[in-house]
N, C-alpha and C positions, 0 to 999 in steps of 0.2 A: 174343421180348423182351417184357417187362413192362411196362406202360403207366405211363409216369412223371408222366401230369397227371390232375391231380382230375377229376372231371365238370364236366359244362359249367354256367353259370348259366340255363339252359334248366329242364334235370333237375332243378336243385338249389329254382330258382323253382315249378317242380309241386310238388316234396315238399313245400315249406312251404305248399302251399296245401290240403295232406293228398291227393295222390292217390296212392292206395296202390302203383300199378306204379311209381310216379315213386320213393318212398319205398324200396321194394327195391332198385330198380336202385339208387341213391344210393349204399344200404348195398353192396350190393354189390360197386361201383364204388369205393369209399374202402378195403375191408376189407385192401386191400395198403397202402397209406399209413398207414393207421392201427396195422396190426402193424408197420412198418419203426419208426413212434414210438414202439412201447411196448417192442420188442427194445434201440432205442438208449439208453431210460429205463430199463430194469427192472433189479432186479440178476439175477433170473435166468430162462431158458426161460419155466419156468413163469408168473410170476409178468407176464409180457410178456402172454403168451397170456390169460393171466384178466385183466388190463387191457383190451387188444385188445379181447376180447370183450364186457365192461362199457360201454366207449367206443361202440362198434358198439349195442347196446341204448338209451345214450342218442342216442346219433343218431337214432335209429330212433321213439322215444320224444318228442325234442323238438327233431325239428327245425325243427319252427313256431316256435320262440323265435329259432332264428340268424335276427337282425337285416339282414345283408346276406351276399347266396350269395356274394361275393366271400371272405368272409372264412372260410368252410368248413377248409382247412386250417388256421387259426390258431388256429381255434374246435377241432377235431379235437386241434390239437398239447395244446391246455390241460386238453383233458378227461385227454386219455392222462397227461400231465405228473402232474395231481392224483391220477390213479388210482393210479399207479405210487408215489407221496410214499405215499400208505395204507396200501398194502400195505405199504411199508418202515416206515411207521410202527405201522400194526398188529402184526406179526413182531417189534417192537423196545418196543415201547411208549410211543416217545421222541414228543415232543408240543413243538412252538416255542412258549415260554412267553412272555407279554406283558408285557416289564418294568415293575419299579415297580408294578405291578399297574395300571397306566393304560391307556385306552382308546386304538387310535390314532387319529387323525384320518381321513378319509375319502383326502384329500391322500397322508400316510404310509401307508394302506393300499397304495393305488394304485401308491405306489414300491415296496415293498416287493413286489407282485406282479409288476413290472416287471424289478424284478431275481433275482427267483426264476424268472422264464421266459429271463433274459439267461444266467443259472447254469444254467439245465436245459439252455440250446440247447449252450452250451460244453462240458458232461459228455457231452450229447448225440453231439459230435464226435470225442470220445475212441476210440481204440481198444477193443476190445470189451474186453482183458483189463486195460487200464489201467480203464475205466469200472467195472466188476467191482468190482476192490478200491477205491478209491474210493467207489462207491455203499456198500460193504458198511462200509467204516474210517468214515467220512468222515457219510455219511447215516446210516445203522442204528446206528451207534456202534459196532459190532464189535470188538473188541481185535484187535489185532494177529496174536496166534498163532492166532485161532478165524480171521481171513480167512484166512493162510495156509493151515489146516489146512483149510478148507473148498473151498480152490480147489487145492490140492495144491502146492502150494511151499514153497518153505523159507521162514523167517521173514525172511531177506536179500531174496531175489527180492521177496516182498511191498511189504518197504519199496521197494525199487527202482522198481516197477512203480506204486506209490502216489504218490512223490516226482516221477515221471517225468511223472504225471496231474495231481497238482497244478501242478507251474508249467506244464502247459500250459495249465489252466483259468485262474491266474491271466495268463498271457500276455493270453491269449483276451480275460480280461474288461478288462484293462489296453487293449488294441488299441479295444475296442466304447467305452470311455470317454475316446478318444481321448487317452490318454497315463498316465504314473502321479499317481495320488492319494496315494501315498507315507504 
C-alpha cells in the first residue's frame, strides 16, 4: 500500500537547511503526492508527468524558501497547480488578461489567487473524464468538436460530460462559500 503522508517536519527541517541526503529523500518522499497533483490538474498523461517532474526540480532547487515544513503539501499543491495552467496555457496561447488595463492591488491579487486555488482543488475532485473535457472546453478554450474528437466521443457525450463537470464545480465552489452568491 502507498504511503499517503508527506514526510515528516524532521526531514523537511534538514532539507531546508541544505543537507543534501535530507533534500533527496524529501524529493523522493513527495514524488507520489506530487504526481497524484499533477494527474488530478493536467489535461493529459503527458502533460501531468512533465508538471510532476518540473514541481519535483523546484522542490529540489528551493526548498530553502518554503517558509514553514508544515506547509510542504500546499506549497507542492501550488507549484503543480501553476505548472499545469502553463502548460494549458502554452498549447493554447490563451493568457488571463488584466482588465481595463489596470494594475490590481496587492489585496485583489491575493483574492484572486485564493480562488484560483479553491477552482483548481474543485476541478481537481472531478472525475478523470469529466476533468478532461472541462480542463480541455473550459481552461484551453478548445471548441467543442476538437474536445470531442480529441478524447473520442461524440459531440452529445462531450457536452454531457462537460455539463455534468460544471455544476459540479459550481456546486463545489457554492458549498466552500457557504451558500449562493446568485
Amino acid at each position: 500500500m502507498a504511503d499517503t503522508t508527506w514526510p515528516d517536519e524532521r526531514l523537511i527541517a534538514a532539507a531546508q537547511r541544505g543537507d543534501v541526503d535530507s533534500i533527496a529523500a524529501l524529493v523522493s518522499r513527495s514524488q507520489s503526492h506530487v504526481r497524484r497533483f499533477a494527474h488530478a490538474l493536467c489535461t493529459t498523461p503527458e502533460d501531468a508527468e512533465d508538471a510532476a517532474q518540473e514541481a519535483l526540480i523546484i522542490l529540489y532547487r528551493k526548498i530553502g524558501v518554503l517558509r514553514a515544513s508544515a506547509a510542504l503539501a500546499s506549497w507542492m499543491f501550488r507549484i503543480v497547480r501553476n505548472e499545469c495552467l502553463r502548460r494549458a496555457r502554452t498549447l493554447t496561447g490563451y493568457h488571463l488578461p488584466i482588465l481595463d488595463g489596470a494594475e490590481r492591488s496587492a489585496e485583489e491579487e491575493v483574492l484572486l489567487r485564493l480562488e484560483a486555488g479553491i477552482v483548481a482543488e474543485a476541478i481537481a475532485e472531478l472525475p478523470a473524464d469529466q476533468r478532461s473535457v472541462l480542463i480541455m472546453r473550459d481552461v484551453q478554450g478548445h471548441s467543442g468538436r476538437a474536445v470531442a474528437a480529441a478524447l473520442g466521443l461524440s459531440t452529445p457525450a462531450m457536452k454531457s460530460r462537460l455539463h455534468r463537470a460544471r455544476t459540479t464545480v459550481r456546486a463545489t465552489l457554492l458549498s466552500s462559500v457557504g451558500g449562493d452568491r446568485g
